[in-house]
N, C-alpha and C positions, 0 to 999 in steps of 0.2 A: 836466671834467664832460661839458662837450659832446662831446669828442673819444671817451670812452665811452660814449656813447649809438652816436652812429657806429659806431664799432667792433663793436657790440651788433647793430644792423641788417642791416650787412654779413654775419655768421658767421649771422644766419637764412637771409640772402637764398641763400647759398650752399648750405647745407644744404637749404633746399627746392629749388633746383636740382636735385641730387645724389638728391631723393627721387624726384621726378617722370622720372627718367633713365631707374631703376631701375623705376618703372611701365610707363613706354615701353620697357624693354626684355623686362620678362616677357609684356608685352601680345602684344610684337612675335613672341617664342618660343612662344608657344601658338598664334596664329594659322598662323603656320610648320608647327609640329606637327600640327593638323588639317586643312592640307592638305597635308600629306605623307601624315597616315593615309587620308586620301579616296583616295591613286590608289591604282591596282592592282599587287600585288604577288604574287611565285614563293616562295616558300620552301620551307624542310624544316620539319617538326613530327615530334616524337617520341612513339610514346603506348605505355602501357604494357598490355601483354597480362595477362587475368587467362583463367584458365580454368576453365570450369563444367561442373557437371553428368557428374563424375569418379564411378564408381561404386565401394561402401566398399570393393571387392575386387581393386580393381585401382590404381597407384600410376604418378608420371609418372617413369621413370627417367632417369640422366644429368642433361644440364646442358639446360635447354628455352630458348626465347627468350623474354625475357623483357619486352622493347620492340620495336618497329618503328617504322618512318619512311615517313613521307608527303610526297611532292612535292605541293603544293598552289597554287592561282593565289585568292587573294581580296584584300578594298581591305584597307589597313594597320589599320582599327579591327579587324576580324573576325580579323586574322591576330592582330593583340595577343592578345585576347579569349582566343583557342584556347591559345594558349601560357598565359596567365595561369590559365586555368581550364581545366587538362589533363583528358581523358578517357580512363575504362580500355575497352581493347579487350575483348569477351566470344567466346573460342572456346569452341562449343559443343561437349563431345567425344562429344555423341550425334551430331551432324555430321560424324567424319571419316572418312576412307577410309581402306582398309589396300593397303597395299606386299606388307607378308608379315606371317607370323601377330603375330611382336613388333613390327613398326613399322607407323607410320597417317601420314595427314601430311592439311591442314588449308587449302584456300586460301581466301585473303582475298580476299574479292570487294570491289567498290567501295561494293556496298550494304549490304554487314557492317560498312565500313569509317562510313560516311556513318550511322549510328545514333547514331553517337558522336560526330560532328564539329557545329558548330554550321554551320545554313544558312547557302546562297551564298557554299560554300565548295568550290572545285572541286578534285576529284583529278585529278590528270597522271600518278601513279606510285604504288607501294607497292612498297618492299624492306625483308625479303622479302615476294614475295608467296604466300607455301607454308611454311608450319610443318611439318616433320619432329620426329614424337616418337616416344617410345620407352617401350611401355605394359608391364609387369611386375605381376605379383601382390603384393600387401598382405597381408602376413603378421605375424600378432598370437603373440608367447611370453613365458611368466613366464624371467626368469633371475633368478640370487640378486645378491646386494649384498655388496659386498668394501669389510669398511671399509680406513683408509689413516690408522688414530690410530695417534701412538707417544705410550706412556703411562708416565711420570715418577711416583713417587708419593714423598710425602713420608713420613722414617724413621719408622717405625711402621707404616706401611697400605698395603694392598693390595684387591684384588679380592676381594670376597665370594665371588663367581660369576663366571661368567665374565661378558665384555661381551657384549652383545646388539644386534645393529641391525633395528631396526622400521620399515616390514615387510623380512624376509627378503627377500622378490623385491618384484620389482616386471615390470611389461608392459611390454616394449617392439615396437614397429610400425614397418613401412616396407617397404623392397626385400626380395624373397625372401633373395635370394643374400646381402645385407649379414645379415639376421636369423636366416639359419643358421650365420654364421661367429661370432656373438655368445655366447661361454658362460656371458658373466659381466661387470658393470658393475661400477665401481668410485667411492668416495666419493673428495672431498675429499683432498688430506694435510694433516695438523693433526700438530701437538705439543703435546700438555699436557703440561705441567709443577707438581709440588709440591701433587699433587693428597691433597687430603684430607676429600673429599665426596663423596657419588652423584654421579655424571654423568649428564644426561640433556642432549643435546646436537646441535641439528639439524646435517646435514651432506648439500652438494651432493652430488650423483650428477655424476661427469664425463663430456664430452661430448667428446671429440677432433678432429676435422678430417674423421676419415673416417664418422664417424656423425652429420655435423650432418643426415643427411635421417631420422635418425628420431624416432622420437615414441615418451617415456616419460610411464609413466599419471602420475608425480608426479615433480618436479624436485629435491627432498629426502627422507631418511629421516634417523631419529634414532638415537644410540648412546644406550645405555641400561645402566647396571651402578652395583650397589652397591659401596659402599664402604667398610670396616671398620678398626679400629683391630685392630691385630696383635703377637701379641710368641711370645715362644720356647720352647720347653720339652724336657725329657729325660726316655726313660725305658730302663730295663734290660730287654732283651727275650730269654726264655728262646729258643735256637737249637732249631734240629728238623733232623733228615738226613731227605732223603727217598731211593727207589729204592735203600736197601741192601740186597744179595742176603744171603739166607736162610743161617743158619749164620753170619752175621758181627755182631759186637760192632764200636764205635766208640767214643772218646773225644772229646770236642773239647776243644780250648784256646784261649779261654776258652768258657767254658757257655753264657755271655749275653753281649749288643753291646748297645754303648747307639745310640739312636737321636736326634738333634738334629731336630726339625721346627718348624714355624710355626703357627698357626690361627689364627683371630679370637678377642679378647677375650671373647666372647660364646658360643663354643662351646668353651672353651679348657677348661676344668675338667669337661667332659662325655666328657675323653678321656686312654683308660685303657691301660695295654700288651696287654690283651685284645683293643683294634682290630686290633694289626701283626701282622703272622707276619712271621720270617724264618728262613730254611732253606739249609743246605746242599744241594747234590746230589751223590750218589755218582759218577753218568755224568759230569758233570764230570773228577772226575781217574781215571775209568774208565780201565783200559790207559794209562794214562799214569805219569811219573818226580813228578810235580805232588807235593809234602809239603803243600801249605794247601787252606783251601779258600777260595774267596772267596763270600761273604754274600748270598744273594738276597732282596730284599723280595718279599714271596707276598702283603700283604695291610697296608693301610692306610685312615682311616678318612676320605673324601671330605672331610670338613671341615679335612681337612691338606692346605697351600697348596705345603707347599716340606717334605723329608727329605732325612736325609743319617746313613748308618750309618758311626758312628767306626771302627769295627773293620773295618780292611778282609782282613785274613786271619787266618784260622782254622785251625792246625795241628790235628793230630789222630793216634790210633792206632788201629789195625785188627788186630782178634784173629779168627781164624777159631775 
């Protein structure tokens, strides 16, 4: 029992040791630490350039700087500080001078610099210290929208109409020279699949590597099309010759072609062989050894998706 008590005292005694060590030694590292931050110290500091007061009709082309560095002398608290609570540089570009008509350049004074930096904080240096830019016209144009669907539909259906993407164009802004080379912007690529519903379906506008500097009025447009259930149908279509010269009789063999097409379920009984024309033409096998004639559709009624005439020739006799 005794010998446990002991035991007991000893393993405090040690751990309070062990604590007050660890007091002494954090005490020891902040006191260290605040006079080291007391003296005076050289460093670099990086600040980032922002640039203002750009007018809507002109744009900064190329690649501009986008930071600069400051050789600096202040005590160790002040230099933390700067670093920890960075400042943006402001060029003013109603401030800058021109080179020639397309370039201007920008220097950084100490007192441009010091608006931004916190007190008793000394400059020794600035690189650079001369901003070179490169000013170009901002140029605003509608171009259209190319979607990038590949469209699967499940057996039965199809496209009512065609697809539609809303809106059509869209505005895009930037460099001259990039916004004239631009014809045409493009969606997304998507694949639907087993589709058997309207689609109404948002889709990115992409943006490639060489056009991150411009600016479109909206980041998405939607595809939009209905969607119908569809099946098949036949009909026997009387033939017609057209352009046969004067004085001449014809036969055809056969009279009528049947016709195979598609429509939606919905407009499918509203279509009659009255919609199609199909026709021979004489100037076809004009002056030529040709015995058939091969079938032209002349006329079909927009609500048919898909056709296909069985009869692909048509013999015939010619009586003068």
């Amino acid at each position: 029992m005794i010998k446990g008590i002991r035991s007991l005292l000893t393993e405090t005694l040690k751990g309070k040791k062990i604590n007050v060590f660890f007091i002494f030694f954090i005490v020891s590292f902040i006191v260290w630490t605040l006079v080291r931050l007391s003296d005076t110290y050289t460093d670099t500091i990086k600040m980032k350039v922002a640039y203002t007061n750009l007018s809507n009709d002109k744009i900064i082309l190329g690649s501009q700087k986008n930071t600069i560095e400051a050789q600096v002398k202040t005590t160790g608290f002040r230099m933390l500080r700067q670093k920890l609570f960075k400042k943006e540089i402001e060029v003013d570009l109603k401030n800058i001078n021109k080179v020639r008509a397309s370039e201007t350049y920008y220097v950084l004074s100490d007192a441009a610099i010091n608006k931004h930096i916190y007190q008793d904080i000394e400059i020794l240096k600035v690189f650079p210290d001369t901003l070179f830019l490169k000013l170009g016209k901002n140029k605003t144009k509608e171009v259209p929208v190319i979607h990038q669907l590949e469209l699967a539909f499940e057996n039965g259906y199809n496209l009512y109409d065609s697809l539609q993407i809303e809106p059509k164009t869209i505005e895009i802004s930037g460099p001259e020279d990039v916004v004239d080379q631009l014809k045409v912007v493009y969606t997304e690529i998507r694949k639907l699949e087993d589709i058997n519903k309207n689609i109404d379906l948002p889709l990115k506008i992409l943006k490639n590597d060489s056009l991150t500097r411009l600016k479109y009025s909206q980041p998405t447009v939607k595809a939009i099309a209905k969607v119908d259930k569809f099946t098949e149908g036949k009909l026997s279509i009387q033939l017609r010759v057209q352009n046969l010269p004067q004085g001449y009789t014809i036969k055809l063999f056969p009279k009528e072609v049947t016709i195979t097409y598609t429509a939606n379920v919905s407009d499918f009984n509203n279509i009659t062989a009255n919609d199609f024309a199909i026709y021979c033409d004489y100037k076809d096998i004009e002056n030529t050894n040709a015995s058939f004639f091969i079938p032209k559709l002349g006329k079909f009624p927009k609500t048919v998706k898909s056709h296909r005439i069985e009869n692909r020739k048509i013999n015939f006799l010619i009586k003068k």
